[in-house]
C-alpha positions in Angstrom: 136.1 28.1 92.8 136.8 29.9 89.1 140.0 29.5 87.6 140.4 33.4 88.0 140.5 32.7 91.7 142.9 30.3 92.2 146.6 31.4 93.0 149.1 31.4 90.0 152.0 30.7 92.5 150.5 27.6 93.5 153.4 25.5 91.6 155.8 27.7 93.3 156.5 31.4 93.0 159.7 31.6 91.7 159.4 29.4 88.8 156.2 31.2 87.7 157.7 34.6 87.5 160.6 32.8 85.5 158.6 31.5 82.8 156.1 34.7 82.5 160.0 37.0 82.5 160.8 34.6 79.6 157.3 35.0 78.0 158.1 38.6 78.2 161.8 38.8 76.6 160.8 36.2 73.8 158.0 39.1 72.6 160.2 41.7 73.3 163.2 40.0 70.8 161.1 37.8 68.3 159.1 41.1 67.3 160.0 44.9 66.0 157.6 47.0 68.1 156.7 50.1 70.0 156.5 48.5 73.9 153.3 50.8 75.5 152.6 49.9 78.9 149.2 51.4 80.3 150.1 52.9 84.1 147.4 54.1 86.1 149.0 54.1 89.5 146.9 51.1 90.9 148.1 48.0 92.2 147.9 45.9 88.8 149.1 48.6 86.8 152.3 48.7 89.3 153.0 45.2 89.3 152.7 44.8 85.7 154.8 47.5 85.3 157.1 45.8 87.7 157.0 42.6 86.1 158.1 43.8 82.7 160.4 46.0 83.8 162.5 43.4 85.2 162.3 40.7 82.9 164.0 43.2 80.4 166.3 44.2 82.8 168.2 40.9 82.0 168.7 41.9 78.1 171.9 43.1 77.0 172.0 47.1 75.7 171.8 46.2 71.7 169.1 43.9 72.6 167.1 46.8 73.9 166.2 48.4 70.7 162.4 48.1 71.0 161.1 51.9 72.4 159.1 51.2 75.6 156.6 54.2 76.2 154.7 54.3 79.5 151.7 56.4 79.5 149.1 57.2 82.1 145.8 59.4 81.5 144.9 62.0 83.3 141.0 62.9 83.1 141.3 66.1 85.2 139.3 64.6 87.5 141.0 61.9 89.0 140.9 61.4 92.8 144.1 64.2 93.7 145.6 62.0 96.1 146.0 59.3 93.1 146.8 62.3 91.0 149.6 62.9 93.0 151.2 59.5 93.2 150.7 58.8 89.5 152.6 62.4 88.6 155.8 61.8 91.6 155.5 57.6 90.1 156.1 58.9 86.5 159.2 61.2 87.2 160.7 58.2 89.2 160.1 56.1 86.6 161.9 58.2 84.3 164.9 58.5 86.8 164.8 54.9 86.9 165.1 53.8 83.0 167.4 56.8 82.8 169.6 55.1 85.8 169.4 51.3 84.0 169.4 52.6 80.5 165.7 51.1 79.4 164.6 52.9 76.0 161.7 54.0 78.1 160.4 57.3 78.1 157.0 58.6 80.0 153.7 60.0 79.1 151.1 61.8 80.7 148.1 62.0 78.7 144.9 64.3 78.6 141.4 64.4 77.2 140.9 67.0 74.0 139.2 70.0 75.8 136.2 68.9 73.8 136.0 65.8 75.5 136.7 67.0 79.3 134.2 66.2 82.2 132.8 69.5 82.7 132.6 71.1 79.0 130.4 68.0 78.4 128.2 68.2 81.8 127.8 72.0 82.1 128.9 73.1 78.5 126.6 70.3 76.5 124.4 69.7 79.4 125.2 65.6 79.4 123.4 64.3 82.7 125.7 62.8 85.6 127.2 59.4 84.1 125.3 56.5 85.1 125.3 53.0 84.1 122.9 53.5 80.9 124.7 56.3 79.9 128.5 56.3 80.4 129.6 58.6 78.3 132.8 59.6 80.7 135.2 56.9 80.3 135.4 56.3 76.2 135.7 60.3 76.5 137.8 60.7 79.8 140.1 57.9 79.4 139.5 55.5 75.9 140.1 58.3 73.6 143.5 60.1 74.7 145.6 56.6 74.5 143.6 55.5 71.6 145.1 58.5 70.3 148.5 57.9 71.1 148.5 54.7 70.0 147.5 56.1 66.2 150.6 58.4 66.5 152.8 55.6 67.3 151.4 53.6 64.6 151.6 56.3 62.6 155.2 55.6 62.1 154.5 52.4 60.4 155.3 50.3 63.7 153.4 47.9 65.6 152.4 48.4 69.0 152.2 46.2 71.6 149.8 47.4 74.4 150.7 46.1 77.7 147.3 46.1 80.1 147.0 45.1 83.7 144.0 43.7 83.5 142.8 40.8 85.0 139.8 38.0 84.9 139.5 38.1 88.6 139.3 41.7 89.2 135.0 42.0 87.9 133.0 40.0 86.1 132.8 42.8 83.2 136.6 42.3 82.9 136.5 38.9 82.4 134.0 39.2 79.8 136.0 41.9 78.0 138.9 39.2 78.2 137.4 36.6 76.8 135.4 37.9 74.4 138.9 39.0 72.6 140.0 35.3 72.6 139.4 34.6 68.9 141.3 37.7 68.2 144.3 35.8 69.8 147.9 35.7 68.4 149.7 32.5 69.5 149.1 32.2 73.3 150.1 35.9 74.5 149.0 38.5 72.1 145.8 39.3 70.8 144.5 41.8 68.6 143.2 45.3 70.1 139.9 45.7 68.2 139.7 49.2 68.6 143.0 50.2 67.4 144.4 48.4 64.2 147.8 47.8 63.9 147.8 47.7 68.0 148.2 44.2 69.8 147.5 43.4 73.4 149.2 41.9 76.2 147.7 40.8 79.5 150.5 39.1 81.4 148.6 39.0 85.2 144.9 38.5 83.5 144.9 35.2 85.8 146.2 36.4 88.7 143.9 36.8 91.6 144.5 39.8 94.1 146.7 37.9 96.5 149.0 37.7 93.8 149.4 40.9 93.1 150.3 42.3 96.0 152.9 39.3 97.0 154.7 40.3 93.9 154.5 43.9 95.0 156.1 43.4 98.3 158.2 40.2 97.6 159.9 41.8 95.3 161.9 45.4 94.8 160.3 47.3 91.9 163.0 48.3 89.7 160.8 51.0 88.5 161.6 53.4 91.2 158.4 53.1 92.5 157.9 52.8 96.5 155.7 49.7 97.0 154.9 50.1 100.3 153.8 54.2 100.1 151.4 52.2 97.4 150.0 49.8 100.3 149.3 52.9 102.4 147.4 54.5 100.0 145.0 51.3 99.3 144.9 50.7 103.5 144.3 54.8 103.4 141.1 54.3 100.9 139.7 50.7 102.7 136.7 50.9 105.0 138.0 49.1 108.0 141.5 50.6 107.6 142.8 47.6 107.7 144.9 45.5 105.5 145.6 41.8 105.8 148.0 40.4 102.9 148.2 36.9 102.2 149.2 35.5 105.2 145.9 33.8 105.8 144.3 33.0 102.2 141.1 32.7 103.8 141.4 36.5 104.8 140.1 38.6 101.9 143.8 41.0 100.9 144.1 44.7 101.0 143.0 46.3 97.6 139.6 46.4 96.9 139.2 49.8 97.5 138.3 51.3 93.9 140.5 54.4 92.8 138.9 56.6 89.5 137.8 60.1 89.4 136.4 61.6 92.1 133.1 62.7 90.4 132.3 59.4 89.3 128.5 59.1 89.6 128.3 55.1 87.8 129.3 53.8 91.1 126.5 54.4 94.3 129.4 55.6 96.4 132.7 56.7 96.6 134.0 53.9 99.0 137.9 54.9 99.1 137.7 58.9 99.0 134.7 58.3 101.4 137.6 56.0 103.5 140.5 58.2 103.0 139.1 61.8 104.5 137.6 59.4 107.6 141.0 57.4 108.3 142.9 60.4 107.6 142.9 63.7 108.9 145.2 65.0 106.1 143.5 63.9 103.5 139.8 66.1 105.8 140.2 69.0 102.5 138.6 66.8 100.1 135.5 66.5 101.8 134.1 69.8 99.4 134.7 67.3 96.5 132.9 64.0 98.1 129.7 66.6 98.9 129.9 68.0 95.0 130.2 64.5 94.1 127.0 63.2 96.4 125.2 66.2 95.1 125.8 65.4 91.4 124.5 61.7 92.2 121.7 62.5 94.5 120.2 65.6 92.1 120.7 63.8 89.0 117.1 65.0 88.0 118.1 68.6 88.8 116.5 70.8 86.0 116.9 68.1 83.6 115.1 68.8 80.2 112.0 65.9 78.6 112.6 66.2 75.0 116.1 65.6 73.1 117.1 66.4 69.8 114.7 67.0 67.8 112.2 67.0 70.3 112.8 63.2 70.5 111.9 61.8 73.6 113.4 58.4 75.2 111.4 56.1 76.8 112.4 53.1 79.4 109.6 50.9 80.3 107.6 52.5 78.5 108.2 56.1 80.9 110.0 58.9 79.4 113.8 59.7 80.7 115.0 63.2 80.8 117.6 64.1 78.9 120.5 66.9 79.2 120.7 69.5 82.1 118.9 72.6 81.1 120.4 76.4 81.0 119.6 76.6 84.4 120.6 73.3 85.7 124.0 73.7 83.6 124.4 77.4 85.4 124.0 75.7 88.9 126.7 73.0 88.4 129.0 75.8 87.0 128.2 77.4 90.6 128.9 74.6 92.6 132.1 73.6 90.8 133.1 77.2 91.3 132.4 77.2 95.2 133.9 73.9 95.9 137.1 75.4 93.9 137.1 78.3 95.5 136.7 76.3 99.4 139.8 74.3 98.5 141.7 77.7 97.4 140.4 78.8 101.1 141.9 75.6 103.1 145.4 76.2 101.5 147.9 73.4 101.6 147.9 70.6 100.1 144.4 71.4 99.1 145.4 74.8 97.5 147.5 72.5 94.8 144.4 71.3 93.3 142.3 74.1 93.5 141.7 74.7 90.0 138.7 72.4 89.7 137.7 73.9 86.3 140.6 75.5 83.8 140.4 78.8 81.6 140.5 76.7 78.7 137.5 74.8 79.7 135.2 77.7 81.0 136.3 79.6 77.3 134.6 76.3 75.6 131.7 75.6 78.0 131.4 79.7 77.4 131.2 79.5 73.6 128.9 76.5 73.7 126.3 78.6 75.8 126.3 80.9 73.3 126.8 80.4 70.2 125.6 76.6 70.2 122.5 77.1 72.3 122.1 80.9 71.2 122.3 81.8 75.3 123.3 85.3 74.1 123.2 86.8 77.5 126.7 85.2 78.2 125.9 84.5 81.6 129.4 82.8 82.6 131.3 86.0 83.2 128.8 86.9 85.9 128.7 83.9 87.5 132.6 83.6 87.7 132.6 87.2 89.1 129.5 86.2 91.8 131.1 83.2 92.9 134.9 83.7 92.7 135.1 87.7 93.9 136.8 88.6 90.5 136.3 89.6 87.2 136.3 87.1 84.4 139.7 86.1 83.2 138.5 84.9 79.6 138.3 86.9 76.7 135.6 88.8 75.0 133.5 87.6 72.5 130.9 90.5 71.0 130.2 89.5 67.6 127.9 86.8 68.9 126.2 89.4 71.1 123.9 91.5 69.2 122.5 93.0 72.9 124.3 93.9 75.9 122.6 91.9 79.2 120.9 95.0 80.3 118.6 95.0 77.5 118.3 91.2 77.2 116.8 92.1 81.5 114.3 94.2 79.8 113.0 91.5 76.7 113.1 88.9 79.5 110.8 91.6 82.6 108.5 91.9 79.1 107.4 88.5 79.2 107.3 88.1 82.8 104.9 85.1 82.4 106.1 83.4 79.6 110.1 82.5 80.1 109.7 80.0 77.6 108.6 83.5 74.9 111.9 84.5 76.1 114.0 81.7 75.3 112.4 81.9 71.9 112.9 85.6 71.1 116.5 85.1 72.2 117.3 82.2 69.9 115.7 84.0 67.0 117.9 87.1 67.6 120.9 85.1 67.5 120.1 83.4 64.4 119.5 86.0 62.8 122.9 88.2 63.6 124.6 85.2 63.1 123.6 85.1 59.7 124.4 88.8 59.3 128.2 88.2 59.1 127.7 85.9 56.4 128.2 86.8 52.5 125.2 85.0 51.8 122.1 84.6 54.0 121.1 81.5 52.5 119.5 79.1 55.1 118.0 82.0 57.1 114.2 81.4 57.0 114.7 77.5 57.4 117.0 78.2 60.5 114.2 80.5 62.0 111.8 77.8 60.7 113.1 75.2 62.8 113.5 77.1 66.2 110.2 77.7 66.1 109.2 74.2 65.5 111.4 73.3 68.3 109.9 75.6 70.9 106.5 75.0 70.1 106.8 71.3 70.1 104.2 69.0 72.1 105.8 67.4 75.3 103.2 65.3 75.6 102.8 64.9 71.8 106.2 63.9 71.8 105.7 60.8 74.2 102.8 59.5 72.8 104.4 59.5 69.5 107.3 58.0 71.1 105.6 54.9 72.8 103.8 54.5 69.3 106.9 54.4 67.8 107.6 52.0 70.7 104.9 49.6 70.4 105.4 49.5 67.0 109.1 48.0 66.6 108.2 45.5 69.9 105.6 44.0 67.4 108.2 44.0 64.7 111.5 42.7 66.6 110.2 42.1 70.3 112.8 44.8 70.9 112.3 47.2 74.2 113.1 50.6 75.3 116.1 52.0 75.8 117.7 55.2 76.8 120.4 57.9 76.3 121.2 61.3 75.6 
């Protein structure tokens, strides 16, 4: 058995919690820092929380002067049940430091619109994540605190990142774990590599999963946050609705069940959702979601396009990998998000509060990448928001990239009846061109036309051979192998 599995209570419980409270009050007092504790509503986040949150408890009000900020990320996609529970845990947590006078305050954090789910999978076109390309989390998740960390830094303090990770949870996590080692700082802290200035704490990384939930339901959590509604939700989300807790260490405890976003394609199958609408009636709305999500997994090659930038293509054993979603692949997801939002707007309830699958805000970018990015100047969003949701477009109007109304854009296309790709070209040119119009000087022009037509008339096949040349040619060099991307 692996260190990482073995119980950290084994010398006793009460005497390990002890020395980890006094671990946690030494940092707290020996060092002038901004205190951010990373809360994602799970079970390790929780008791982390929980654990901190009582070993400070003991301090004295002018010891408190450290600012503890809890912060919790949400993608816009994140399962809405968990949604829910993160959003009533942080107002109770705010009630609680506010009630025992912690210098804690509360955080709920969001991707840049640029960086949302669906302005990068129908805006940009990026396939369904998957494990060779996951471009999601770093995006999703990574970025926003890595951001907020900057601004806290930004006022010349250190920041101490509180993480409830642990060695036990996945192998990947215990390799992120130890590969920071050398970046230690005495026995507690290490330095957070991607954030200078930023220094990590991992006070359960031992503990196995047993562990975890004994502290959870030994122990009150001063945080205001109901333990056991917590232990619902993971029995809610496991397979066998069941939920045995250290009673029997040979039984396997409740919390395996995996909570994340709910179109998370990296994992074969969305075990606790899957769970959740099975063991509970209430939670039957969300089934719309689970089928968009199997759909996105299962039609991953769905109008997906051969050649990248460039016309680049990719190659994995020595076969070429499709690349982004193409105008009409990215118009069908747009479709199906749009039905599935407006099937949950239908069912009411509980359902009705997370309706809005897609915002405004993101259909006004994934609107003005379509056409002014990939010169789509027939603006095709507007109709399908008015096909699909009964209603006209709520966005705003944006003529100057426009230089033809769709009617007339439906006669260049029926021109070219057998020849869409003669379309695709004619349209790109037009836009290039009247988007050089506006500008003082039209200098670039002729190269900019230059290049779209080298791009449409590229060489698929062209483009692979030249590829696995390319190929062949650095194996022999560095014994190096294909690879794969966007």
């Amino acid at each position: 058995m692996k260190n990482s599995e073995r119980s950290v209570f084994t010398d006793g419980y009460k005497s390990v919690l002890q020395n980890l409270r006094r671990e946690i009050r030494r940092l707290y007092l020996s060092r002038q820092s901004t205190w951010v504790i990373a809360y994602s509503g799970g079970k390790d986040s929780t008791a982390t929380l929980q654990l901190v949150w009582s070993a400070l408890s003991d301090l004295s009000p002018e010891e408190l002067t450290n600012p503890i900020e809890v912060i919790s990320v949400d993608t816009g996609v994140e399962n809405p049940v968990v949604r829910q529970w993160v959003g009533e845990a942080m107002l109770e947590i705010q009630q609680a430091a506010a009630a025992s006078q912690l210098p804690v305050r509360t955080h709920i954090l969001e991707p840049h619109v640029d960086d949302s789910f669906w302005v990068n999978l129908i805006g940009r076109g990026y396939p369904a994540p998957g494990p060779r390309f996951r471009w999601c989390t770093d995006r999703l998740k990574i970025r926003p605190t890595e951001q907020f960390l900057r601004d806290q830094i930004a006022g010349n303090q250190e920041v101490i990142l509180v993480l409830g990770s642990r060695t036990a949870e996945s192998a990947a996590r215990e390799k992120a774990l130890t590969s920071r080692n050398h970046l230690r700082r005495g026995r507690a802290l290490r330095l957070y590599d991607r954030s200078p200035g930023t220094l990590l704490y991992t006070p359960i990384e031992n503990w196995t999963t047993d562990d975890v939930w004994l502290h959870l339901l030994q122990d009150r959590n001063p945080a205001g946050i109901d333990n056991e509604r917590l232990l619902d939700l993971y029995r809610g989300a496991s397979a066998d609705h069941e939920c045995p807790l250290v009673a029997d260490t040979a039984m396997p405890s409740c919390g395996n069940s995996r909570f994340g976003c709910w179109v998370c394609t990296v994992v074969s199958e969305d075990r606790s959702m899957r769970a959740m609408i099975a063991n509970e009636p209430r939670y039957g709305w969300m089934r719309p979601l689970l089928e968009l999500r199997d759909e996105l997994s299962e039609r991953d090659d769905l109008h997906r396009e051969l050649s990248r930038h460039k016309g680049r293509v990719i190659l994995h054993s020595g076969n070429p990998v499709r690349g982004g979603y193409d105008q009409d692949g990215r118009a069908y997801w747009l479709r199906r998000v749009l039905q599935t939002q407006r099937a949950l707007q239908e069912h009411g309830g509980q359902a009705s509060e997370y309706a809005e699958l897609i915002t405004l805000e993101h259909l006004e970018e994934i609107r003005r990448i379509w056409v002014v990015e990939k010169h789509e100047i027939e603006d095709r969003l507007p109709l399908i928001w008015q096909e699909e949701m009964g209603e006209a477009y709520p966005g705003s109007q944006i003529d100057s990239a426009i230089p033809f109304d769709r009617e007339e854009l439906e006669l260049l296309r029926q021109a070219m009846p057998d020849c869409p790709e003669c379309f695709d070209l004619v349209r790109s040119l037009f836009e290039v061109e009247h988007r050089h119009q506006t500008m003082v000087r039209r200098a670039g022009l002729f190269e900019a036309l230059d290049a779209k037509i080298r791009e449409h008339f590229r060489n698929d096949e062209a483009a692979i051979d030249r590829s696995r040349r390319e190929q062949q040619a650095n194996d022999a060099v560095s014994g190096a192998g294909g690879g794969s991307g966007l």
